[in-house]
BALOBA-1460 file (C-alpha; in Angstrom, 3 decimals):
// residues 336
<rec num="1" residu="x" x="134.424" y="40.317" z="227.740"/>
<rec num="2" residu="x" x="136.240" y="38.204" z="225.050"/>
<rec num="3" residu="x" x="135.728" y="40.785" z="222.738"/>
<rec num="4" residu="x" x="138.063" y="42.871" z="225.058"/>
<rec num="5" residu="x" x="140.823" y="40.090" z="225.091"/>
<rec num="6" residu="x" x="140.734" y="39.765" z="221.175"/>
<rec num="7" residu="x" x="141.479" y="43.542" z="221.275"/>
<rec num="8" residu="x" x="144.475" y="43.324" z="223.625"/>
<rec num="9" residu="x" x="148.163" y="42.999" z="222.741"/>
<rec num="10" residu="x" x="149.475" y="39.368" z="223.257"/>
<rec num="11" residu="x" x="151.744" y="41.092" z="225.901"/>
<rec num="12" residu="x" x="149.180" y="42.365" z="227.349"/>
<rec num="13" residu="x" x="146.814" y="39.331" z="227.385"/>
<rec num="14" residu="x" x="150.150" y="37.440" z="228.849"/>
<rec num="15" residu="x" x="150.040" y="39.470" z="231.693"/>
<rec num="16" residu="x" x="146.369" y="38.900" z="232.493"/>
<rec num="17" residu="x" x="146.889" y="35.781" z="232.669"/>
<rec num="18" residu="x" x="149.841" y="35.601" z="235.200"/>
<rec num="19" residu="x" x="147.419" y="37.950" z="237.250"/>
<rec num="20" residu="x" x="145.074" y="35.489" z="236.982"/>
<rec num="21" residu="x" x="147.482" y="32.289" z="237.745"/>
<rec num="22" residu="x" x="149.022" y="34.144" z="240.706"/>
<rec num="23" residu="x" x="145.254" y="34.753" z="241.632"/>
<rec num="24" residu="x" x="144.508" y="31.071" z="241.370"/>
<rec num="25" residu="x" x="147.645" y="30.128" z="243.361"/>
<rec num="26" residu="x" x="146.959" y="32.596" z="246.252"/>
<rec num="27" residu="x" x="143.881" y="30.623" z="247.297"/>
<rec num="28" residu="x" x="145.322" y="26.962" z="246.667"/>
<rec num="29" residu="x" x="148.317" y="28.565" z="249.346"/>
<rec num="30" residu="x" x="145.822" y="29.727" z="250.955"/>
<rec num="31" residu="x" x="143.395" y="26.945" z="251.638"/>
<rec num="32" residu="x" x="146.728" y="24.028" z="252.245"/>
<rec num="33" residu="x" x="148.642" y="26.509" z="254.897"/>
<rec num="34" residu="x" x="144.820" y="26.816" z="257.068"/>
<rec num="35" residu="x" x="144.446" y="23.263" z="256.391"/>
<rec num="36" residu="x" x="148.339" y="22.764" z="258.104"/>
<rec num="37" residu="x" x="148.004" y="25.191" z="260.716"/>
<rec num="38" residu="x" x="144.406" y="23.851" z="261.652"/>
<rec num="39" residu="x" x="145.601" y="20.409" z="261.971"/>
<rec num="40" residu="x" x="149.289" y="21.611" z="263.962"/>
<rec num="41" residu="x" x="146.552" y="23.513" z="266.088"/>
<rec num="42" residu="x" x="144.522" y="20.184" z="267.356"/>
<rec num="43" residu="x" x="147.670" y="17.927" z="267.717"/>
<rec num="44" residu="x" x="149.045" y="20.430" z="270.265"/>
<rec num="45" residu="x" x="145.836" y="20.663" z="272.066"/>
<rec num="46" residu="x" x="145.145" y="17.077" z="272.112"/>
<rec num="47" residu="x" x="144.877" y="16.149" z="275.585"/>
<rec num="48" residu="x" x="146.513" y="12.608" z="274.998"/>
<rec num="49" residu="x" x="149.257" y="13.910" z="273.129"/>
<rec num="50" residu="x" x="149.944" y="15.687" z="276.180"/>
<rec num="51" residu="x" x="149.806" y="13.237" z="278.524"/>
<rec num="52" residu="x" x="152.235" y="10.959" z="276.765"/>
<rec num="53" residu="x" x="154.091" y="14.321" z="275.160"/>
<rec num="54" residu="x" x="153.930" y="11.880" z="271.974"/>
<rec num="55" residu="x" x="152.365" y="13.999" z="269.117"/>
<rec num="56" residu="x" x="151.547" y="13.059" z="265.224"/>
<rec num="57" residu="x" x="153.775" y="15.808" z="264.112"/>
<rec num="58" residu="x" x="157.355" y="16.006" z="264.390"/>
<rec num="59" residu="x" x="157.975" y="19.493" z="265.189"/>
<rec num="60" residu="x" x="156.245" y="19.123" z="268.459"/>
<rec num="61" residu="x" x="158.253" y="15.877" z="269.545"/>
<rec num="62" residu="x" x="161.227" y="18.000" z="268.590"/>
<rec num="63" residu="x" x="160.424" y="21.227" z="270.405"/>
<rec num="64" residu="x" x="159.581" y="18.948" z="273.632"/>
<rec num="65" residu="x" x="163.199" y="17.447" z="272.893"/>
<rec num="66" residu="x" x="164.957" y="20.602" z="273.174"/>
<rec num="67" residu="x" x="163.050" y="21.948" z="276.002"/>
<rec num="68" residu="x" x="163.791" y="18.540" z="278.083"/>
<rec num="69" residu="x" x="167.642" y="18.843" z="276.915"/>
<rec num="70" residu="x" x="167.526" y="22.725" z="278.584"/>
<rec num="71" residu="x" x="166.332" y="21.831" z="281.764"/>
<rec num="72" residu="x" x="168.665" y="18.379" z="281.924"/>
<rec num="73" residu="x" x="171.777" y="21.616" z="281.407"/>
<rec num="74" residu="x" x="170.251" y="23.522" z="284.080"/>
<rec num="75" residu="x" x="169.443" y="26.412" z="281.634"/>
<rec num="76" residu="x" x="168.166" y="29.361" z="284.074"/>
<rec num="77" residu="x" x="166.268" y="31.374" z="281.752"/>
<rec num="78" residu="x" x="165.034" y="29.267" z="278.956"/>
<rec num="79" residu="x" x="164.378" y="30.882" z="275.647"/>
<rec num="80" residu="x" x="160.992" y="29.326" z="274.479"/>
<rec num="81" residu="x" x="159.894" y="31.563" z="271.422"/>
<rec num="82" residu="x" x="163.766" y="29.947" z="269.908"/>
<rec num="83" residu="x" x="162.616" y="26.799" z="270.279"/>
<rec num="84" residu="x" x="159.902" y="27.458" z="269.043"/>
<rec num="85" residu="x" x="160.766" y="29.238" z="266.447"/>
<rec num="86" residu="x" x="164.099" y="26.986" z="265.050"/>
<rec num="87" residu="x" x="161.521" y="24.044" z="264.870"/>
<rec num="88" residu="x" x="159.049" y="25.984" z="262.729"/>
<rec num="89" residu="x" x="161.543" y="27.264" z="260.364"/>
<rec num="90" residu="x" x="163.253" y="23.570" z="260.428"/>
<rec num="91" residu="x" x="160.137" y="22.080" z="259.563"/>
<rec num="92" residu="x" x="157.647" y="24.272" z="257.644"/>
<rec num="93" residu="x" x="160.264" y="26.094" z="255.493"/>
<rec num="94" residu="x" x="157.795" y="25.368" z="252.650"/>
<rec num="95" residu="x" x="154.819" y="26.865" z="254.685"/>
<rec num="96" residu="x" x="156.599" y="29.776" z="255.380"/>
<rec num="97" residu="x" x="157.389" y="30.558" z="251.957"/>
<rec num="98" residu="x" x="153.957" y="30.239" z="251.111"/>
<rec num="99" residu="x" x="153.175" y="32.660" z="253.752"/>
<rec num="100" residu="x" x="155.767" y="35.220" z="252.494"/>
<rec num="101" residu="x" x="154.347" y="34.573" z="248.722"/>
<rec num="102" residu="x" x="150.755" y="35.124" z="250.598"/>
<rec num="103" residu="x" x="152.093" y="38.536" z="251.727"/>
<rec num="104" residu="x" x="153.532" y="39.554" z="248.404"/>
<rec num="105" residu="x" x="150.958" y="38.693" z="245.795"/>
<rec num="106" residu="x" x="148.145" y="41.727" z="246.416"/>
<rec num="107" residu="x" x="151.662" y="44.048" z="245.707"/>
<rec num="108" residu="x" x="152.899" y="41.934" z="242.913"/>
<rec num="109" residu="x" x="149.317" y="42.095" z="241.064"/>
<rec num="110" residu="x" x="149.259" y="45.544" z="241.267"/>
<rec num="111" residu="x" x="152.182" y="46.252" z="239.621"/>
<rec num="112" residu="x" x="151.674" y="43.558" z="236.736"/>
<rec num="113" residu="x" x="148.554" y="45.325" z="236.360"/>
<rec num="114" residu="x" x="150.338" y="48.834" z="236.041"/>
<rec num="115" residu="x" x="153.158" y="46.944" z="234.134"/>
<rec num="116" residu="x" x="150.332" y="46.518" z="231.741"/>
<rec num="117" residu="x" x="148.710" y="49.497" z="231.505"/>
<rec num="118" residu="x" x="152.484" y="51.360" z="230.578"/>
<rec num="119" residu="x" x="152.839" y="48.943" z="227.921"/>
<rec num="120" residu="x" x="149.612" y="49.654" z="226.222"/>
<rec num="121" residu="x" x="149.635" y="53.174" z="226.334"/>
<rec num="122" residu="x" x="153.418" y="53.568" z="224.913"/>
<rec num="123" residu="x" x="152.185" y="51.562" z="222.219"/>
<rec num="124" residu="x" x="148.711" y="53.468" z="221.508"/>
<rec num="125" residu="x" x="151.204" y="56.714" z="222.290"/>
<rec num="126" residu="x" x="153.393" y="55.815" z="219.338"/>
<rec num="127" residu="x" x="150.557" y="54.563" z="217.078"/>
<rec num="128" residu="x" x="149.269" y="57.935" z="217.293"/>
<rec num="129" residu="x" x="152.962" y="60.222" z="216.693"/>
<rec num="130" residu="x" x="152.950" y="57.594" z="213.509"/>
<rec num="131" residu="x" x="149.830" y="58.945" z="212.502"/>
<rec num="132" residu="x" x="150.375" y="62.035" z="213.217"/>
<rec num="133" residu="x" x="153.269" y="62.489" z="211.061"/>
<rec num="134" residu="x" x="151.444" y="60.457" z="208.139"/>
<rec num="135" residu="x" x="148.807" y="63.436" z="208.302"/>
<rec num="136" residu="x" x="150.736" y="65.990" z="207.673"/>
<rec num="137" residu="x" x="151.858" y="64.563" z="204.426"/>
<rec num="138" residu="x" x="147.718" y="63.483" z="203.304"/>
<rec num="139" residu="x" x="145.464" y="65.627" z="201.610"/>
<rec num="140" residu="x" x="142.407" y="66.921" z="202.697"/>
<rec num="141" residu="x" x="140.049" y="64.527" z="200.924"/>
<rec num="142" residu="x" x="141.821" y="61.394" z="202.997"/>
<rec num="143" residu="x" x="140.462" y="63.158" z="206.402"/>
<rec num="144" residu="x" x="138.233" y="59.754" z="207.120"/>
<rec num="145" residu="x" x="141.534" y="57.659" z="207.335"/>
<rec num="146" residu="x" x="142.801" y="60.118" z="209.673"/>
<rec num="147" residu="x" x="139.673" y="60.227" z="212.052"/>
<rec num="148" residu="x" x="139.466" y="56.676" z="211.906"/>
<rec num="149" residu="x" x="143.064" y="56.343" z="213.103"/>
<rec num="150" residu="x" x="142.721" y="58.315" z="215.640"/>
<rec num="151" residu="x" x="139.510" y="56.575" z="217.096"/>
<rec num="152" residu="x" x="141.913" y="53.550" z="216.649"/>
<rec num="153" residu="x" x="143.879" y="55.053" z="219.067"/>
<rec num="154" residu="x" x="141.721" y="56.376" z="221.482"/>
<rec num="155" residu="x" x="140.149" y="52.489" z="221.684"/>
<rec num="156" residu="x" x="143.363" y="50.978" z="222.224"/>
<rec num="157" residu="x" x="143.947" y="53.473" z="224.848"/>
<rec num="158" residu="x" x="141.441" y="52.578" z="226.459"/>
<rec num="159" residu="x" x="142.267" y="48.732" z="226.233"/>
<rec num="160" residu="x" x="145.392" y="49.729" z="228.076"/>
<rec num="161" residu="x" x="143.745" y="49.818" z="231.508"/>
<rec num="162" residu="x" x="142.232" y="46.378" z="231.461"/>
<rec num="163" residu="x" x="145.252" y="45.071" z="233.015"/>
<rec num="164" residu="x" x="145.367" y="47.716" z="236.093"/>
<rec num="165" residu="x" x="141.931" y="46.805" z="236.559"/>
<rec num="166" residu="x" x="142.409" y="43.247" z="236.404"/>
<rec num="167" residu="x" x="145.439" y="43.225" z="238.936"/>
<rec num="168" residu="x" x="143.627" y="45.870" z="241.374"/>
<rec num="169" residu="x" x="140.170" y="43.259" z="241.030"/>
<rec num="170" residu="x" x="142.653" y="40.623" z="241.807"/>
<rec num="171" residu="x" x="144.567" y="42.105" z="244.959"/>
<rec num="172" residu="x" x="141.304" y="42.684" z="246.335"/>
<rec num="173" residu="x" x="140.044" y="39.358" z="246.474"/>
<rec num="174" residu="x" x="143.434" y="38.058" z="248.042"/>
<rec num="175" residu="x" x="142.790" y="40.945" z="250.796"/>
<rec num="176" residu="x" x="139.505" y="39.425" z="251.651"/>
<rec num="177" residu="x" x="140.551" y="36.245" z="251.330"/>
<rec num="178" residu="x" x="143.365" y="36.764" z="253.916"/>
<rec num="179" residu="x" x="140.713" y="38.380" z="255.997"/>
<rec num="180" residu="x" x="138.519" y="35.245" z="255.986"/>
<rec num="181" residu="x" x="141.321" y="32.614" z="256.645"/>
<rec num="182" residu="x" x="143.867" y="34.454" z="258.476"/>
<rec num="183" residu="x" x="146.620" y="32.025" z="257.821"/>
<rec num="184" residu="x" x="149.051" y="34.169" z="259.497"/>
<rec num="185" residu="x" x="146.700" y="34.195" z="262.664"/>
<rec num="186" residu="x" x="146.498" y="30.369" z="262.915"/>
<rec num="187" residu="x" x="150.274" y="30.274" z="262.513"/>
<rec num="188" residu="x" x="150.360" y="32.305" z="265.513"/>
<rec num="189" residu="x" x="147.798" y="30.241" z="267.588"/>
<rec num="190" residu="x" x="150.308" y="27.300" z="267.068"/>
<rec num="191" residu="x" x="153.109" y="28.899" z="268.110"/>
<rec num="192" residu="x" x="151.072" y="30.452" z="271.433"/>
<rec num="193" residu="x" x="149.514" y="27.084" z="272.722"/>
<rec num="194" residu="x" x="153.250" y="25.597" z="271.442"/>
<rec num="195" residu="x" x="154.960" y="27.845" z="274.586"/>
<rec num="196" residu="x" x="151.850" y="27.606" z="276.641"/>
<rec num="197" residu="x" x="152.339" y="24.158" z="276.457"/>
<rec num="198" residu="x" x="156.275" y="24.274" z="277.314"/>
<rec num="199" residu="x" x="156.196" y="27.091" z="279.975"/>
<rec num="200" residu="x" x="153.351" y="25.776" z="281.375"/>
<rec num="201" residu="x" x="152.998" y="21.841" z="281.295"/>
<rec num="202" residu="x" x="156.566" y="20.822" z="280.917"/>
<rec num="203" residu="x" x="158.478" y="23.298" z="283.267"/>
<rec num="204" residu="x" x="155.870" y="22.524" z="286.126"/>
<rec num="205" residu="x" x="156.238" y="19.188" z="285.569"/>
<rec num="206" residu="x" x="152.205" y="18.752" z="285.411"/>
<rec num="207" residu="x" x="150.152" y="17.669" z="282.464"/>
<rec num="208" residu="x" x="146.307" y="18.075" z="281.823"/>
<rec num="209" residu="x" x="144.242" y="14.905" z="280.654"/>
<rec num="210" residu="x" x="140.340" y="14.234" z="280.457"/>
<rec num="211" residu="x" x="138.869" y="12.032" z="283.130"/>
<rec num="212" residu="x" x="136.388" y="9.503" z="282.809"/>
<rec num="213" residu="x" x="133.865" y="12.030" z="283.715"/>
<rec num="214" residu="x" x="134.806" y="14.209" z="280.797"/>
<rec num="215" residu="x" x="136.592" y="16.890" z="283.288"/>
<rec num="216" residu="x" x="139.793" y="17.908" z="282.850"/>
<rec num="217" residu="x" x="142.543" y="17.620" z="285.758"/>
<rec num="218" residu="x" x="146.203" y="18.354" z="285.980"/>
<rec num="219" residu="x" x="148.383" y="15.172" z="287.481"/>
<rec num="220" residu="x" x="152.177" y="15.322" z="287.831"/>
<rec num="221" residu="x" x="154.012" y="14.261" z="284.541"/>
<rec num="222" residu="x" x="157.310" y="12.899" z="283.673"/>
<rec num="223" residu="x" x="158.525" y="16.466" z="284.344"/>
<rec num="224" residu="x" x="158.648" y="16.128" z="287.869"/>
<rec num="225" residu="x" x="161.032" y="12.985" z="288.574"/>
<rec num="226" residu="x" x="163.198" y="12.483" z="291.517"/>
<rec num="227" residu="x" x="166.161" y="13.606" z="288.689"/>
<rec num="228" residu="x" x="164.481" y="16.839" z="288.319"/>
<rec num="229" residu="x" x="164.061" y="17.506" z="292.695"/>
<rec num="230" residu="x" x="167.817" y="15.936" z="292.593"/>
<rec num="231" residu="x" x="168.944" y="18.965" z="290.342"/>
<rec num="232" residu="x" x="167.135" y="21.641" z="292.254"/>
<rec num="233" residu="x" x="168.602" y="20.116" z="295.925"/>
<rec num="234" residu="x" x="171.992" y="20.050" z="293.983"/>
<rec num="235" residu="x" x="171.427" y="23.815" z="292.786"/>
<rec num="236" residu="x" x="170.537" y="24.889" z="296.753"/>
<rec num="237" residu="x" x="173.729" y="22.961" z="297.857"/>
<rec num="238" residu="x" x="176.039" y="24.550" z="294.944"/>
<rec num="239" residu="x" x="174.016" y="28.094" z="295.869"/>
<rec num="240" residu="x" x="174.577" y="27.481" z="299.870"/>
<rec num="241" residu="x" x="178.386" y="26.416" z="298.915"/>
<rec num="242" residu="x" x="179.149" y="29.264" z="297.334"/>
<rec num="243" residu="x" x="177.287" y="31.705" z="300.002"/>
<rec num="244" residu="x" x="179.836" y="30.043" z="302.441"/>
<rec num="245" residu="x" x="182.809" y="30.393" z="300.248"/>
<rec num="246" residu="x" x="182.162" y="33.895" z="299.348"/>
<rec num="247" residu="x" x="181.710" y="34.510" z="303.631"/>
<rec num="248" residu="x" x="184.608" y="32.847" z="304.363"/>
<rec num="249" residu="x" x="186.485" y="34.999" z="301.872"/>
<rec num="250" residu="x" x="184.713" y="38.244" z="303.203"/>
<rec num="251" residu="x" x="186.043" y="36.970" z="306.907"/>
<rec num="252" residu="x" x="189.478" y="36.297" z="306.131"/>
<rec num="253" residu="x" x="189.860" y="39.763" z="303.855"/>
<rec num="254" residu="x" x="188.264" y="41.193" z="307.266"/>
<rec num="255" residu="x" x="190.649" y="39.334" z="309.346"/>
<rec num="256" residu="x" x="193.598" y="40.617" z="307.167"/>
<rec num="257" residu="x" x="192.487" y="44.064" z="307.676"/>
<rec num="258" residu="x" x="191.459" y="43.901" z="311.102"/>
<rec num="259" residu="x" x="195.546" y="42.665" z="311.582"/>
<rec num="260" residu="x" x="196.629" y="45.709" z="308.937"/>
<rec num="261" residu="x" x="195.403" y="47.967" z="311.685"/>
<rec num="262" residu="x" x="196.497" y="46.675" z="314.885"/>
<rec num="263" residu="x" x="199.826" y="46.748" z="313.017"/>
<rec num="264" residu="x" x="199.505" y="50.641" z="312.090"/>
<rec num="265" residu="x" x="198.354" y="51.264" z="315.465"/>
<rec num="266" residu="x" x="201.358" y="50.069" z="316.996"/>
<rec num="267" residu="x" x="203.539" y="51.471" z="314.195"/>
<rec num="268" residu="x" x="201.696" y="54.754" z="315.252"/>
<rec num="269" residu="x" x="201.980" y="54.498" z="319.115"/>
<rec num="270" residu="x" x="205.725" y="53.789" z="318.622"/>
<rec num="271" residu="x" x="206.323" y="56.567" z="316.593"/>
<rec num="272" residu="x" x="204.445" y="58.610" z="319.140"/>
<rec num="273" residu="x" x="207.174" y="56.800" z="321.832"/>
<rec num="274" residu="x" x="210.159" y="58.157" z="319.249"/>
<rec num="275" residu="x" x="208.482" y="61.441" z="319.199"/>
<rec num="276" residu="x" x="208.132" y="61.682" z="323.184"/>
<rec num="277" residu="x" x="211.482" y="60.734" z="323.690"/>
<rec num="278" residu="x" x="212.798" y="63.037" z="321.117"/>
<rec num="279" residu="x" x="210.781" y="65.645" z="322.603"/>
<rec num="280" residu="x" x="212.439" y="64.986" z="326.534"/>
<rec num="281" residu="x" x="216.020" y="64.964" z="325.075"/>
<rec num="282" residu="x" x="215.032" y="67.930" z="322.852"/>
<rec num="283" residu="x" x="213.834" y="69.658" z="326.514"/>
<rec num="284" residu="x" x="217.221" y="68.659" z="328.013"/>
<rec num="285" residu="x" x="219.506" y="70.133" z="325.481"/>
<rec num="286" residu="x" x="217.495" y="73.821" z="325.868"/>
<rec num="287" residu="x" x="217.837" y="73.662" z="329.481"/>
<rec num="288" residu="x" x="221.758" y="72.815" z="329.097"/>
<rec num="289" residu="x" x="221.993" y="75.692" z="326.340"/>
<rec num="290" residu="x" x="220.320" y="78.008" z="328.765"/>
<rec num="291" residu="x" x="222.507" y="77.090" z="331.605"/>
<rec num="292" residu="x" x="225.927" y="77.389" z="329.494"/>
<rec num="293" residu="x" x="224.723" y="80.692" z="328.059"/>
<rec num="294" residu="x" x="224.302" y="82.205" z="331.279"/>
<rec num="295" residu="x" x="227.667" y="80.519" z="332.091"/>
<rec num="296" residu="x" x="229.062" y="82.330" z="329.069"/>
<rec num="297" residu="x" x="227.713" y="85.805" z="330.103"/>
<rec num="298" residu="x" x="228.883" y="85.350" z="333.634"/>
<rec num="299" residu="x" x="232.167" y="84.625" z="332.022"/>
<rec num="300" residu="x" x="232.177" y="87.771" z="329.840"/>
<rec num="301" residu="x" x="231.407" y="89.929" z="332.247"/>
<rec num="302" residu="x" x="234.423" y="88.858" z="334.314"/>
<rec num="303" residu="x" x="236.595" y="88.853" z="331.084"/>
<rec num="304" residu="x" x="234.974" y="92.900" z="330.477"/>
<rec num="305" residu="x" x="235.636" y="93.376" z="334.080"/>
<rec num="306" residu="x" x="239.286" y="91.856" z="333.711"/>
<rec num="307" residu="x" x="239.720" y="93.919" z="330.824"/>
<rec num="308" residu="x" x="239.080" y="97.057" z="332.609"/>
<rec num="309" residu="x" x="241.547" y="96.769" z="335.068"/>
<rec num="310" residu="x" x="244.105" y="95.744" z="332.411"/>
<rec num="311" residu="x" x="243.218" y="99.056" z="330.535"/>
<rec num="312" residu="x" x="243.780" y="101.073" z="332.900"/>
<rec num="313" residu="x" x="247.075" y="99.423" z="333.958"/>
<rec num="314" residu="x" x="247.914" y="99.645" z="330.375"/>
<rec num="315" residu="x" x="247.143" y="103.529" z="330.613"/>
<rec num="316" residu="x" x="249.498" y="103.785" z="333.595"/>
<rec num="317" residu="x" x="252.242" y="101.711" z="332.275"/>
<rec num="318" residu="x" x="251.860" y="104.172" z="329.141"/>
<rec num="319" residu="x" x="252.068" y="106.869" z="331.167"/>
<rec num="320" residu="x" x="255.291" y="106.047" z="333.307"/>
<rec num="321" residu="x" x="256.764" y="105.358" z="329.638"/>
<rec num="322" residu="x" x="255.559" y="107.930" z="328.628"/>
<rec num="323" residu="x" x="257.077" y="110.389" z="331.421"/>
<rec num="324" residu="x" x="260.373" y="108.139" z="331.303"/>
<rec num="325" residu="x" x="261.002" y="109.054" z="327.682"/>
<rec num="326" residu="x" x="261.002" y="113.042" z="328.295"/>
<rec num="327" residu="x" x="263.324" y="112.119" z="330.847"/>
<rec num="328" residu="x" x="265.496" y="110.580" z="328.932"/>
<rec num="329" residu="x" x="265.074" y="113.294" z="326.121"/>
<rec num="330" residu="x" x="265.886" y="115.525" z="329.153"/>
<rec num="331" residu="x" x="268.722" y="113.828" z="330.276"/>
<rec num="332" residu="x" x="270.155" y="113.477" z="326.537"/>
<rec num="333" residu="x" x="270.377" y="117.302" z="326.178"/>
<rec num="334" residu="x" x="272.245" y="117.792" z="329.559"/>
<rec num="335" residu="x" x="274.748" y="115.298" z="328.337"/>
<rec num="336" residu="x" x="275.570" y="117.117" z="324.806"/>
């Protein structure tokens, strides 16, 4: 095995040995994040803690602190998992980014190992064009420098992948140990019993603590005060306010339009009055019509009638002028 690193490129050896370092520092991450979650993991279950909602880390004093603060607003829907989550981030920033490095070392071997590997082979690629081109320029007799050149070759080749294998042996160590300790599991199991613990024990108001006996029984906690039955009798009188407001609203709009159409009604049954009376007077003026048109034919007939008997006096008086101007033509010839 150290013959192999003796016959490695310094770059090449340098890269090992981040692999390795990186290696190294997966499980010392590793081992301090389960230590930190385990311990996070007891405080919140600790039955004491509970009951006094005093716990030996700070996150979970904080995270009770903001939940209190959202029910004292009269938050509806409370979001938990933010809580939660803002007081994780505010105080395990460091775990976290172990976490992420956790996540990002099996990739990051790999591709130190391959980083490798394409290193040694360019240079075992160009030792052998170098040779290559020497050889054509050698005489026959110098064939042993050539073969031995190439073996050179071939071997450092070969070298080449002792970094691919070292960063794939690596990665798959850090994939079983992640399978063993699960850091990102107990991470979760903090943040699950952390809202159990909120939705559960502090909204209700009711805590869990170990009796004498060993058993353990749920007692009201400082969640349910007078303040907090205070707040929900002032949120059924602001509700029951606001039910009445929004009736008395609905009953005078009602009342507005109920008014809107007793006043069309009567704007309707006048106009009905207008159009009756318009209608009588309308009756009245055809029966005067008729009456003076039968007036007016009684009238013409009399005037046709009247007209006749002037005609034919006309035609008389026509004719006695008539028969008085031949005598006068008459007369008028006897005189001359």
């Amino acid at each position: 095995m150290l013959n192999l690193f003796t016959k490695l490129n310094p770059v090449a050896n340098g890269i090992i040995g981040i692999i390795v370092s990186i290696l190294v520092l997966t499980i010392v991450v590793s081992l301090i994040l389960k230590k930190k979650y385990t311990v996070l993991e007891e405080d919140i279950n600790d039955n004491q803690n509970r009951a006094k909602e005093v716990f030996g880390n700070e996150i979970f004093n904080n995270m009770v602190t903001d939940y209190k603060k959202a029910i004292n607003h009269e938050v509806k829907d409370i979001n938990t998992q933010a809580i939660i989550e803002k007081n994780m981030h505010r105080y395990l920033r460091s775990h976290i980014l172990g976490e992420r490095f956790l996540t990002k070392s099996i990739s990051l071997m790999i591709v130190l190992g391959l980083l490798g590997t394409f290193y040694g082979l360019t240079l075992s690629i160009g030792e052998l064009v170098e040779l290559l081109n020497n050889a054509s320029e050698a005489i026959v007799s110098d064939v042993s420098s050539i073969t031995d050149g190439l073996i050179s070759s071939i071997r450092g080749m070969s070298v080449a992948f002792a970094t691919s294998l070292f960063g794939i042996a690596s990665s798959i160590l850090v994939t079983l140990l992640n399978i063993a300790f699960s850091v990102k599991e107990h991470r979760e199991s903090v943040m699950v019993f952390s809202e159990e613990y909120l939705d559960n024990i502090q909204a209700g108001g009711m805590i869990e603590i170990e009796g004498p006996d060993g058993v353990r029984v749920r007692q009201a906690g400082p969640g349910a005060t007078v303040a907090n039955a205070d707040n929900i009798i002032k949120d059924l009188t602001d509700v029951s306010e606001k039910i009445i407001k929004e009736m008395n609203k609905a009953s005078y709009e009602m009342a507005g339009a109920v008014n809107g159409l007793n006043k069309t009604i009567h704007q309707f049954d006048s106009s009905l009055k207008l159009f009756a009376e318009g209608s009588r007077d309308l009756t009245e003026f055809n029966h005067e019509l008729r009456t003076n048109i039968q007036r007016m034919n009684v009238t013409f007939d009399d005037f046709s009638k009247e007209m006749s008997k002037n005609t034919e006096s006309i035609a008389d008086s026509t004719n006695s002028v008539f028969k008085l101007s031949v005598a006068v033509e008459k007369l008028s010839d006897k005189v001359k």
